[in-house]
C-alpha angles and dihedrals in degrees: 000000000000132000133259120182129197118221112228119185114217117173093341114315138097109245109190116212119193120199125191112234141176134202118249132190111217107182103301103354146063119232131179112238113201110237109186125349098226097189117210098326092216121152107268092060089054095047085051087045091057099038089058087046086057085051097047095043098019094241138009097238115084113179101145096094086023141095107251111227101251121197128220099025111172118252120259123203113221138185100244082198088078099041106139142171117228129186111356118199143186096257109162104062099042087051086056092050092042082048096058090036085070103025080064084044093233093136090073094038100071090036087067098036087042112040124194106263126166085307109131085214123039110238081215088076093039095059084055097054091048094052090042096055091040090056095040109035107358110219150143120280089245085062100046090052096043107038118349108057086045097054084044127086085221081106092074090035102059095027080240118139112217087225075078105060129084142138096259091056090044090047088054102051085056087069088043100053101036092076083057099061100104091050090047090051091045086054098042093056090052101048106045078041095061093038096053102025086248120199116206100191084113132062133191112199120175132153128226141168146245128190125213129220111239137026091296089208102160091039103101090196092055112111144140117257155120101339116207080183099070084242110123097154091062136082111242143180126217127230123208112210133203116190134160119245087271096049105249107149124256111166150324145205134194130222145165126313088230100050125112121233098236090064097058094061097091084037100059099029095052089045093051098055095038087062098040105019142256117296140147102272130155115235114210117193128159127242097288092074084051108123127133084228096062087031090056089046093049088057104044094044100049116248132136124233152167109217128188115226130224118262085247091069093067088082084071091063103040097120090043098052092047091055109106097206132073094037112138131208113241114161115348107298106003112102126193149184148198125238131170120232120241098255083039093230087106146063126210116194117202116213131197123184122193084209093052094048101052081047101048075046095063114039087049088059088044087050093044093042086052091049098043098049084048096055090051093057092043089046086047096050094046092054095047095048123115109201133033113295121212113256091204093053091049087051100052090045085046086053099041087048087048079051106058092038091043097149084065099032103096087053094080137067108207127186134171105203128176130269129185090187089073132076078222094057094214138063132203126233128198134173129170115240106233091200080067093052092048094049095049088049080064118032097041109115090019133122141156133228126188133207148158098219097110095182099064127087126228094261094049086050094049099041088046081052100050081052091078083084094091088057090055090044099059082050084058088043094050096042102033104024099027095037095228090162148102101024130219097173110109106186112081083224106056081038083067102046090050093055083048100055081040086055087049089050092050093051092051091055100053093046083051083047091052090050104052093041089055091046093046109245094112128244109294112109099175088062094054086041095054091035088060098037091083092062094104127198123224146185106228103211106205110176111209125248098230088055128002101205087065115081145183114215114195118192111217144165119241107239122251122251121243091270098055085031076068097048092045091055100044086052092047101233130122128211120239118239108218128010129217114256124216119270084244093074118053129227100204 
C-alpha cells in the first residue's frame, strides 16, 4: 500500500487530500483500489480521532495486559550468534476486536452474567473468543480449536492458554451464553447508545432467512420455506431483525423457516416494547409486512408506522400518478407526492425514479423479448407439424413459459384456436395489448408508501423509507462478512446461540464502522480488520553472554508500516510495544 493525495484549490488556497491506496490484479490488468480516504491529516482530525478512541476505550494508554515501559533496566550482555524468532502470531486484527469487546463493555458484562464457577476455564473468555473469531475470520468451532486461536495472538491477550481450548469447551459456552440474550440486548442498546448519542424514534424491522447443512432433524425451527438464499432444497430459519436508522442493532427474533414474514409484525413489535418500553416511535417495514390485518392493528392500537405497499396498489393511483403537477424533487431523480387516504387517517406517497424506470424498462423488454421468441418458435412448430397436437399440452407450455417471463406476462393475449386446414389441427394466436403498454409508460419507476404520520413532508417520508437499506445491508454483513450462514449446528438450541454470538459480532463491526467513518477513513471494516491482521506478535530469544543456556524472551509486536501507522493514528490508538509473557515461560 502507499498514499497519493489530490490538490484542490477553495477560496484561494491549495487543500491537499491524501487517499491510501493498494495495487489489485483483476484479470490482466493492475488497478489501484482505494483503501481508506484520509482527508488532510492535519492535526485537528487526529486530535478528534483520538478524542473519540479515549471515549471508546476509555484512554489511549493500555497498559493492563502490557509491559509497562520501565526506566532504568540494567544492561544485559547476549550472544547475538544465537539470536532467534519464536511463535509468531496475527496480532493486529484480534487487538481491534479485543478493543471493541471491552470498549462495548462486554467484557464485564459477561463477567458478571457468567461468573467464574469450578470451571478450569471462565465462559466468560470463551464467549469472547467465540465473538472475536466470528468478527475477524468467521468460522466453525471445530476451526477456531483446532487452527485459528492457535495462529492468533488472542492467547496473551485474554491470559488464556490454546491447550484450553477445544470444541467441546466452545460448544459449551454456546449453552451457557444463549439464557442471557435479552440482558445482552438491554446492554447493547445502552451502551452504543451512550458511545454514538443513538435515537431510537425510529425503528427499521425486516425479515430474512438462513439455511442449515444437513437434515437438521432435531432442530424445531428447521423448516422449508421462502429461501432468500436461493436454496430451496434446504431447511432455513428466519431471522427478524430491529436496527436504528443508523443500523445499530436493537434487537432480533427467530422463527420458523416457513413463516411468512406478515405474521411476525405483532410479534416483534409487542416483544420489542415490552423489553425496552412503550414511546412514540415510527416503524418502517417494507412492503412484505403489508396486510390490512397488521395495517388495521397498527392503527387501533396506536402506533405509528411507514409501510411499503404492494406493486398492485399502484392501479389506485393511476390518475394520480399520471398527473403531471404536485410532484416534488427529493434526491436527484426521485420524485415524490403526497395523497390522502379515503378515510383520510391516513397518507400515501407516490414515488417515481428515473433509475428504477430505465431498470422495470428493461427487464420488461428482456422478459417480452423471451415470450415472444418463444411464441415464434412455438407458432413455427405447430405449422410444421404433421400429425394433431395435443391443445392441453400447448396451454400448459404457453403457461409454464408465462410463468417463467411473468413481468411481461400480462402484455399478451394468447389463444390456441382450432384449424381443420392444418395437419396440427390447431393454430396459435398472439396480440399485444396496447392498455398494458400505456400503464407501464406510467407506472415504471413508480411505487407507493403509507403511513399515519400526518407532520412530516414527502422528502422527510422517502428519505425515512430508503433508509430501510441499512436493514437490508446487516443482513449482507451477517450473511457475507460474519458467515451466519449457512448453519451446521442441529440442536435449536445451539442454532440460537450461533445467531447470538453472529448478532455480538455485528455489534462489534458497526461500532468499528462508526469509528472509522468519524475518524475519516470511510465504512469498510473489513478492509481496517484484514489491513491490521498482518501486524504479527514474537517472542524475541536473546541467549546471555555469561551462560548460553541461559535466555531472555521478550514478547513484542512487529511495528506497523507507514500505511497501518496511518490507520492507527487516525483511529487513535497506539501499539504496544512488548507483551507480558506467561510465568511458565522464563524470561531469564
Amino acid at each position: 500500500m502507499y498514499l497519493r493525495h489530490t490538490v484542490v484549490r477553495k477560496g484561494g488556497r491549495a487543500h491537499r487530500y491524501w487517499r491510501l491506496v493498494r495495487s489489485v490484479r483483476r484479470g490482466r490488468k493492475v488497478v489501484q483500489e482505494t483503501v481508506a480516504h484520509l482527508g488532510e491529516l492535519d492535526g485537528q482530525g487526529r486530535a478528534r480521532a483520538r478524542l473519540l478512541a479515549q471515549q471508546l476505550i476509555g484512554g489511549s494508554e493500555q497498559h493492563e495486559l502490557f509491559e509497562e515501559t520501565a526506566t532504568g533496566e540494567p544492561t544485559v550482555a547476549v550472544r547475538l550468534q544465537g539470536l532467534r524468532v519464536e511463535r509468531t502470531r496475527s496480532f493486529g486484527d484480534v487487538w481491534l476486536g479485543w478493543t471493541l469487546w471491552r470498549a462495548l463493555r462486554l467484557e464485564e458484562l459477561c463477567a458478571e452474567l457468567l461468573p467464574v464457577g469450578r470451571e478450569a476455564v471462565p465462559w466468560a473468555q470463551i464467549t469472547a473468543v467465540l465473538v472475536i473469531a466470528r468478527l475477524c475470520e468467521p468460522s466453525s468451532e471445530l476451526h477456531i480449536a483446532e487452527d485459528w486461536y492457535r495462529k492468533t495472538a488472542l492467547e496473551d491477550l485474554l491470559g488464556l492458554p490454546a491447550e484450553r481450548i477445544d470444541d467441546n469447551r466452545l460448544y459449551r459456552a454456546l449453552d451457557r451464553l444463549l439464557p442471557h440474550k435479552k440482558a445482552i440486548e438491554q446492554h447493547l442498546r445502552k451502551r452504543l447508545g451512550e458511545l454514538f448519542a443513538l435515537e431510537y424514534d425510529l425503528l427499521l424491522y425486516d425479515v430474512t432467512s438462513t439455511y442449515f447443512e444437513g437434515l437438521a432433524e432435531r432442530n424445531a425451527l428447521a423448516a422449508r420455506g421462502y429461501s432468500r438464499d436461493h436454496r430451496p432444497d434446504c431447511k432455513q430459519v428466519c431471522i427478524a431483525l430491529v436496527v436504528t436508522r443508523e443500523g445499530m442493532p436493537l434487537g432480533y427474533e427467530l422463527f420458523a423457516g416457513n413463516r411468512t414474514d406478515v405474521t411476525t409484525v405483532e410479534e416483534i413489535v409487542d416483544a420489542m416494547e415490552a423489553r425496552y418500553g412503550l414511546a412514540n416511535r415510527v416503524w418502517v417495514m417494507d412492503r412484505g409486512m403489508m396486510s390490512t390485518e397488521n395495517v388495521a392493528w397498527l392503527k387501533e392500537t396506536g402506533r405509528r408506522y411507514l409501510i411499503g405497499t404492494p406493486k398492485s396498489d399502484l392501479r389506485k393511483w393511476a390518475r394520480e400518478i399520471a398527473e403531471a403537477t404536485d410532484w416534488k424533487s427529493v434526491r436527484d431523480g426521485v420524485e415524490a407526492k403526497l395523497c390522502t387516504g379515503p378515510d383520510g387517517a391516513e397518507t400515501f406517497v407516490l414515488c417515481r425514479s428515473v433509475e428504477r424506470r430505465e431498470k422495470e424498462k428493461a427487464m420488461h423488454e428482456r422478459f417480452a423479448q423471451r415470450i415472444e421468441k418463444a411464441l415464434g418458435k412455438l407458432g413455427e412448430r405447430i405449422a410444421r407439424a404433421r400429425k394433431p397436437l395435443e391443445q392441453a399440452r400447448l396451454e400448459r407450455q404457453i403457461g409454464r413459459l408465462l410463468g417463467r417471463n411473468s413481468r411481461a406476462a400480462a402484455r399478451y393475449a394468447i389463444r390456441i384456436l382450432g384449424d381443420a386446414t392444418r395437419p396440427a389441427g390447431l393454430r396459435l394466436e398472439w396480440s399485444i395489448c396496447p392498455e398494458w403498454d400505456e400503464w407501464a409508460r406510467h407506472s415504471e419507476g413508480c411505487y407507493v408508501l403509507r403511513t399515519n404520520v400526518s407532520d412530516w413532508d414527502a422528502e422527510t417520508l422517502w428519505r425515512t423509507y430508503v433508509q430501510l437499506s441499512q436493514a437490508e445491508a446487516a443482513f449482507r454483513i451477517h450473511k457475507s462478512e460474519l458467515s451466519i450462514r449457512p448453519i451446521w449446528h442441529q440442536k435449536t438450541d445451539r442454532v440460537r446461540a450461533h445467531i447470538l454470538v453472529c448478532f455480538l459480532a455485528y455489534a462489534l463491526w458497526k461500532t468499528l464502522e462508526q469509528w472509522q467513518a468519524r475518524a475519516g477513513l470511510g465504512n469498510s471494516p473489513r478492509t481496517i480488520l484484514d489491513e491490521l491482521r498482518s501486524i504479527q506478535s514474537t517472542d524475541v530469544v536473546l541467549p546471555l553472554a555469561e551462560d548460553p543456556h541461559r535466555k531472555l524472551r521478550i514478547r513484542c509486536v512487529v511495528r506497523p508500516d507507514k500505511a497501518q501507522a496511518i490507520l492507527l493514528d487516525r483511529l487513535g490508538l497506539r501499539l504496544p510495544e512488548r507483551l507480558r509473557t506467561p510465568p511458565s515461560i522464563p524470561e531469564m
